[in-house]
Backbone bond lengths (Angstrom), bond angles and torsions (degrees), N, CA, C in turn:
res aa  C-N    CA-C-N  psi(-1)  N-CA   C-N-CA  omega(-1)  CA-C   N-CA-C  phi
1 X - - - 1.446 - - 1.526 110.80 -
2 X 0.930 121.11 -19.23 1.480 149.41 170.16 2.057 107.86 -41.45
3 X 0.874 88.66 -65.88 1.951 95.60 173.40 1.977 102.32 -71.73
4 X 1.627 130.45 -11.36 1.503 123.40 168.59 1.457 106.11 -85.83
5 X 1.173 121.98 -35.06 1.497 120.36 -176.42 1.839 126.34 -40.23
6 X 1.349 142.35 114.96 1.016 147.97 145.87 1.748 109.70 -18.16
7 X 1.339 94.66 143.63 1.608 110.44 178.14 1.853 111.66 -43.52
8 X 1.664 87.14 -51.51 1.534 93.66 169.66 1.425 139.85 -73.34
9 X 1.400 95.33 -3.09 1.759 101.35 172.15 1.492 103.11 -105.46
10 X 1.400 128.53 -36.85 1.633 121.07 158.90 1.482 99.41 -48.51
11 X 1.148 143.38 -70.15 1.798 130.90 -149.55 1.333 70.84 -74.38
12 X 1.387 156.42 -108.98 1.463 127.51 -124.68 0.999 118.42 -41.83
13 X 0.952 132.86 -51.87 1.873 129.48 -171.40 1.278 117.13 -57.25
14 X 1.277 116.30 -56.74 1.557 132.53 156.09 1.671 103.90 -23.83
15 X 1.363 104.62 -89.99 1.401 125.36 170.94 1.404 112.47 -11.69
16 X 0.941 111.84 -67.48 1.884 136.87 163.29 1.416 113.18 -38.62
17 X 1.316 90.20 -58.82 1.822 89.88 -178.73 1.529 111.89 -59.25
18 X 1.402 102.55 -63.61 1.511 113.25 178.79 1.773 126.80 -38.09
19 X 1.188 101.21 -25.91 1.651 108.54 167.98 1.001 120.91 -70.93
20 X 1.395 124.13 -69.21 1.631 122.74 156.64 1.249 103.68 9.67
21 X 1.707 95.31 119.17 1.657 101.58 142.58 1.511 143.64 -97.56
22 X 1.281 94.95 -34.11 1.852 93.04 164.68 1.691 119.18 -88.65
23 X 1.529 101.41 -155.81 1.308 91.34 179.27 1.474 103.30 -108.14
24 X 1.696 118.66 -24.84 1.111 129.65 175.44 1.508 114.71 -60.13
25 X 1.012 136.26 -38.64 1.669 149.31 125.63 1.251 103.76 13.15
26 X 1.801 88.58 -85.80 2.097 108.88 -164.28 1.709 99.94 -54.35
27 X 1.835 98.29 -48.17 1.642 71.37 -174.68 1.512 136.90 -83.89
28 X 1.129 115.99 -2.64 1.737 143.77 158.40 1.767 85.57 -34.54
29 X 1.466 105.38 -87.87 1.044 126.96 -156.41 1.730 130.57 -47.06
30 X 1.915 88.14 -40.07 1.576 91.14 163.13 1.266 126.37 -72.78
31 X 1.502 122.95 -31.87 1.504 124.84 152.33 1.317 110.24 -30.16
32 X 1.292 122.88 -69.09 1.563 123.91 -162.17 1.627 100.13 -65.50
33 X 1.160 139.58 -35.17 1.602 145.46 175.71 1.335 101.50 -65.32
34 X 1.549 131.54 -61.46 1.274 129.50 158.22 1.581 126.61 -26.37
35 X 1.220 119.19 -37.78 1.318 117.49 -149.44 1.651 73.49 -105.48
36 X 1.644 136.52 -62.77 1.496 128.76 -151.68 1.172 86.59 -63.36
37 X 1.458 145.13 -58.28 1.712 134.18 -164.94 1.113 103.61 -38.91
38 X 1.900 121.37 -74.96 0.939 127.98 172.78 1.790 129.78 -8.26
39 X 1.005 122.87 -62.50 1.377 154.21 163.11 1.844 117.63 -53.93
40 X 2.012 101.72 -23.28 1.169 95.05 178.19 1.615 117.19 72.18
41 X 1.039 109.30 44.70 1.418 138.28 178.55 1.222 116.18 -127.03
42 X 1.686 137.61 141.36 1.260 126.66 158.23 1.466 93.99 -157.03
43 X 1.607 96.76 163.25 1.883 130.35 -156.00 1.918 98.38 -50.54
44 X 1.473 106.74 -17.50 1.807 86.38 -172.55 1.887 82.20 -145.88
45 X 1.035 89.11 144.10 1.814 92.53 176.79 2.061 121.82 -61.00
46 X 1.288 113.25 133.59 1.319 121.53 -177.59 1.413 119.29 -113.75
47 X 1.334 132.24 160.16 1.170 116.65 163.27 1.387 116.26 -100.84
48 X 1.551 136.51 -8.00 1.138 162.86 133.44 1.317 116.83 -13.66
49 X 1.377 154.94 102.66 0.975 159.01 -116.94 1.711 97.13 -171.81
50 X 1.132 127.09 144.24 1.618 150.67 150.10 1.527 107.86 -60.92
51 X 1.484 115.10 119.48 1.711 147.35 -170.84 1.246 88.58 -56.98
């Protein structure tokens, strides 16, 4: 779902990641990014949808 995402839902995630301070953090976090993609979800609403 990663290549459907809007400019603005790539820089959030990114964005997101990049704050993190540990590593236990990043990987918390990519789980939770993993799992909302998964699901076809992302951080700001799209009309862009997965084929």
């Amino acid at each position: 779902m990663f290549d459907v995402l809007t400019s603005q839902n790539r820089f959030a995630l990114i964005f997101r990641m990049s704050q993190l301070k540990t590593q236990a953090g990043r990987e918390k976090r990519i789980e939770a990014f993993v799992e909302m993609l998964a699901r076809y979800e992302a951080p700001y609403p799209q009309k862009r949808a997965p084929r």
